[in-house]
C-alpha positions in Angstrom: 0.0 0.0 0.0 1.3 3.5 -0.8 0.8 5.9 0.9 1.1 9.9 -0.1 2.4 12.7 2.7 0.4 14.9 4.5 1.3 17.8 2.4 1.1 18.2 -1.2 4.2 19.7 -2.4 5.9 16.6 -0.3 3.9 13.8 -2.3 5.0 15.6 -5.5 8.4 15.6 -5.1 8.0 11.6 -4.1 6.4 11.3 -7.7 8.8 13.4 -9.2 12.0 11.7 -7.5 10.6 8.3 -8.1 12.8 6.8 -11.0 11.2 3.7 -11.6 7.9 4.3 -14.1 5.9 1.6 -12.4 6.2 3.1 -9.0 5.8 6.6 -10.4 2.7 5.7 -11.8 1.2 4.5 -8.6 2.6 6.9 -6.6 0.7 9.8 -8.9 -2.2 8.0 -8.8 -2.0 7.8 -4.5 -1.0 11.4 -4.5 -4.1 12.1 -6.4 -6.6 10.1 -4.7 -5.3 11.9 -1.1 -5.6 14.9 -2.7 -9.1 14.7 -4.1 -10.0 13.4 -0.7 -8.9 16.6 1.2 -5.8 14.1 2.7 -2.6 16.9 1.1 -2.4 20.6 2.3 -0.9 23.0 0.0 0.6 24.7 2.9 4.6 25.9 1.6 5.4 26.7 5.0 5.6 23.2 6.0 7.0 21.7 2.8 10.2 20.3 2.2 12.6 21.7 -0.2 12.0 21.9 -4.1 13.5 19.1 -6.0 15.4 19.7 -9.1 16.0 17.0 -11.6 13.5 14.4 -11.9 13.8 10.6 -11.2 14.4 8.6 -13.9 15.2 4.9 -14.8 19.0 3.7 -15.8 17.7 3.6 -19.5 17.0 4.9 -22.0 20.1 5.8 -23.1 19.7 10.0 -23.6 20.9 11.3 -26.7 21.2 14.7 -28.7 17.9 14.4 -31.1 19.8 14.6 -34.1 21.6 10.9 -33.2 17.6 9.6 -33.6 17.4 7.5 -36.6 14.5 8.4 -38.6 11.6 5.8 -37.4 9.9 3.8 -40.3 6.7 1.6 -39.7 6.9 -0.7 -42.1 8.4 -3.3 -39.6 8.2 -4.0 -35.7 11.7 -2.6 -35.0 10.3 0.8 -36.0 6.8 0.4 -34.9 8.4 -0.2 -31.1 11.2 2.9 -31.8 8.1 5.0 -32.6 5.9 4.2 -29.7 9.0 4.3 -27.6 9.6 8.0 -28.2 5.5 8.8 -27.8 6.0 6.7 -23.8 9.4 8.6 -23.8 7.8 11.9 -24.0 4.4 10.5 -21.5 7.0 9.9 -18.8 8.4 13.1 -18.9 5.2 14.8 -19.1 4.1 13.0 -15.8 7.4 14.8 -14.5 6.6 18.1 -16.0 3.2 17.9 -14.2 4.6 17.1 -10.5 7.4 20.0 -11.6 4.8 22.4 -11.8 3.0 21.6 -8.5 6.1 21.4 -6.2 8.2 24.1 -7.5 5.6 26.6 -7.9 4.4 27.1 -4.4 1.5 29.6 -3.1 -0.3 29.2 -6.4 -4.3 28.4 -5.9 -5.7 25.5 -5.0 -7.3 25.3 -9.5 -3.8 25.5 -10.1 -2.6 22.3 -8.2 -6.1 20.4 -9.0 -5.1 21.0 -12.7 -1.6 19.6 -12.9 -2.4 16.8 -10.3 -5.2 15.9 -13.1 -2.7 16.1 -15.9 0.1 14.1 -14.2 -2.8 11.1 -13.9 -3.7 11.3 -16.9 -0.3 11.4 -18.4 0.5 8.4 -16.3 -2.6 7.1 -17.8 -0.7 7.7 -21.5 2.8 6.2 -20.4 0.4 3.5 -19.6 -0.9 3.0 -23.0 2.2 3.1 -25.0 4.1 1.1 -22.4 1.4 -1.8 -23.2 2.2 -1.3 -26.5 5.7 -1.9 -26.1 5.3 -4.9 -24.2 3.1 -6.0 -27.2 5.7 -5.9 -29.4 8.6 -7.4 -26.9 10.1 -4.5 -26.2 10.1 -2.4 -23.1 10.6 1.2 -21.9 14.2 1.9 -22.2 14.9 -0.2 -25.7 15.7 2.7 -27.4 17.3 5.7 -27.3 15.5 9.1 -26.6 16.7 12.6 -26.0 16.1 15.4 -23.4 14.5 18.4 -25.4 11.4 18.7 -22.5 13.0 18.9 -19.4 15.9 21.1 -21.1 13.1 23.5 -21.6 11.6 22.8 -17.9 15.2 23.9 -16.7 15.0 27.1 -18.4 11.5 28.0 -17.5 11.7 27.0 -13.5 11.8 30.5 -12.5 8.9 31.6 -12.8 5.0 30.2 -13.4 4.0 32.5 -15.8 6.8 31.5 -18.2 6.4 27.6 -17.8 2.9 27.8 -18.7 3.7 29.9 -22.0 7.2 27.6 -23.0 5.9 24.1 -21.4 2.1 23.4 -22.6 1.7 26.3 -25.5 5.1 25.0 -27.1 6.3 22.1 -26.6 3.1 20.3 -25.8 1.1 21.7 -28.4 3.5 20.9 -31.0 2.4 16.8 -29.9 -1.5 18.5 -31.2 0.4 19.3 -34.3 2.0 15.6 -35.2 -0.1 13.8 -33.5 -2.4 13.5 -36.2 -0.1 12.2 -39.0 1.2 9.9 -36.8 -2.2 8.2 -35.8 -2.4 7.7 -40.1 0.9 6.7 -40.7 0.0 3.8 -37.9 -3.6 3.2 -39.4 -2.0 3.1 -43.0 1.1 0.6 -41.2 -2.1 -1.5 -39.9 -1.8 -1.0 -36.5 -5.4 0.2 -35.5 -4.9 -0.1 -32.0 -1.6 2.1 -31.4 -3.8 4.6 -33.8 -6.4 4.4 -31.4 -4.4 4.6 -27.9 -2.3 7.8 -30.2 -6.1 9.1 -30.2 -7.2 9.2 -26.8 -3.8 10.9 -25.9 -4.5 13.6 -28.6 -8.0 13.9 -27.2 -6.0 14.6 -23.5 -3.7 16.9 -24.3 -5.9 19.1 -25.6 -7.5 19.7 -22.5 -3.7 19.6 -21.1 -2.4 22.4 -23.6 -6.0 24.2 -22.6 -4.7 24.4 -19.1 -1.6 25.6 -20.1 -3.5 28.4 -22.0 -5.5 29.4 -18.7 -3.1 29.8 -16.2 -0.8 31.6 -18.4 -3.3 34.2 -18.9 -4.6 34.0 -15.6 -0.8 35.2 -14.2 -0.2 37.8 -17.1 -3.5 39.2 -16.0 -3.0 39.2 -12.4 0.6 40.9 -12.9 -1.0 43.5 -15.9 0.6 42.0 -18.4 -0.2 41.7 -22.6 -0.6 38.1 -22.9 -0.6 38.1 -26.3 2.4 40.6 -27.0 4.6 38.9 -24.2 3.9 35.1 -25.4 5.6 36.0 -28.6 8.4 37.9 -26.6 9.0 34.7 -25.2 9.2 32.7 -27.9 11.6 35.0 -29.5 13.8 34.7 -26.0 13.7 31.1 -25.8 12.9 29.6 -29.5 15.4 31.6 -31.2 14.9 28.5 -34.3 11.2 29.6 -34.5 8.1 27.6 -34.5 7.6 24.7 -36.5 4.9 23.6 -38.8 2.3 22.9 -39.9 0.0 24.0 -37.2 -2.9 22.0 -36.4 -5.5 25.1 -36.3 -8.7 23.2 -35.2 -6.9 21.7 -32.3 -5.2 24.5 -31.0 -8.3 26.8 -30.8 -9.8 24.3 -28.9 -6.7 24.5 -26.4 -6.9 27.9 -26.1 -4.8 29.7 -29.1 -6.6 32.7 -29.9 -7.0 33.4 -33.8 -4.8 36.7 -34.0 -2.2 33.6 -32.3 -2.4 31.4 -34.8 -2.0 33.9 -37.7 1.6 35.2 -35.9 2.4 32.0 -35.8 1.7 30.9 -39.3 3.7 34.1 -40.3 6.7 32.7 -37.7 6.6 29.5 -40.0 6.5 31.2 -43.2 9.2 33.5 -42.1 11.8 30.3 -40.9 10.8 28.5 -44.3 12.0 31.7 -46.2 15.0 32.0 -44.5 
């Protein structure tokens, strides 16, 4: 039996430090059961200290992307490589979800019922790939995979505001962008059921980037800020190599992306392609 801490920010740095992905799971789904029941305080005061890197397993082996071999479905090998890199990125995302509630202290109660929703259901995802894997005789940590999310969670732990533009609005609504050819390439590959799990996390992160979306205008707001003239600032800072495309329009409206967004981002795409 597991059993979460008496205070939040605690439990989430036991899910975070956790580096084996079967334990992390369960922990995240303990730590969210005691804090639906009213079992965590978000109380800072009596926290411990934040926790910096995140638990992780001896493999996968962590690479620069470019050392990724291109990922063809046409056999098992690279059926398991590609649903390797979709668990790859779930796992970190259950990370980047405890990241945000224990480093980000003295934020409402929304906030922390959010992120503790998105780290289950990111578990949930890791989940569903995983099971793939294993379908195929292979497991997590058979391949390679690189770093490029938590690189980006280093840069944007110092303040809220910023994670929520650089973590959900970029890097996970770029998965709402390639997502969809993916789930064809798999249908056309005839593997209807990875196309189908690759669905229900498409579905999910919606909702997840949507969060994202919220709380970053919710703190630009609160602190009088342009949201719309300092979430292109930021790209600028931090994604000096620009936006990449195609964008899938549908889906990002419905997590949040404005229309007057989407058309300064299509001209950031145009603009890289030119140069």
């Amino acid at each position: 039996m597991i059993e979460a801490r008496g205070n939040l920010f605690d439990a989430a740095v036991s899910c975070l430090g956790e580096p084996d992905p079967a334990r992390k799971q369960a922990l995240t789904l303990a730590a969210a059961e005691s804090w639906r029941a009213g079992q965590l305080s978000a109380d800072a005061s009596g926290a411990g200290a934040v926790l910096d890197l995140p638990g992780r397993p001896a493999r996968p082996e962590l690479v620069p992307p470019r050392d990724l071999k291109p990922r063809k479905l046409t056999n098992r090998q690279g059926r398991g490589a590609m649903i390797h890199a979709v668990a790859h990125i779930e796992f970190n995302a259950i990370n980047l979800a405890w990241d945000a509630v224990q480093r980000f202290r003295g934020m409402p109660a929304d906030f922390y019922h959010d992120w503790i929703r998105v780290a289950v259901e990111e578990s949930e995802h890791f989940g569903l790939m995983h099971e793939r894997l294993q379908d195929l005789g292979y497991a997590y940590g058979d391949f390679p995979a690189h770093d490029g999310l938590w690189g980006m969670a280093r840069a944007t732990a110092h303040d809220p505001m910023v994670r929520m533009a650089l973590i959900p609005r970029v890097m996970e609504a770029r998965g709402l962008d390639v997502t969809p050819a993916m789930i064809e390439r798999f249908e056309v590959a005839g593997d209807q059921e990875t196309a189908a799990r690759l669905g229900v996390i498409l579905r999910d992160e919606v909702s997840h980037v949507a969060i994202g979306s919220h709380w970053f205008r919710r703190l630009c707001e609160e602190r009088a800020l342009d949201a719309g003239a300092l979430y292109f600032d930021l790209l600028e800072r931090y994604l000096p190599g620009g936006i990449r495309c195609p964008l899938n329009l549908p889906a990002r409206r419905q997590a949040g992306f404005d229309d007057t967004e989407l058309e300064r981002l299509q001209l950031l795409c145009r603009s890289a392609r030119v140069a």
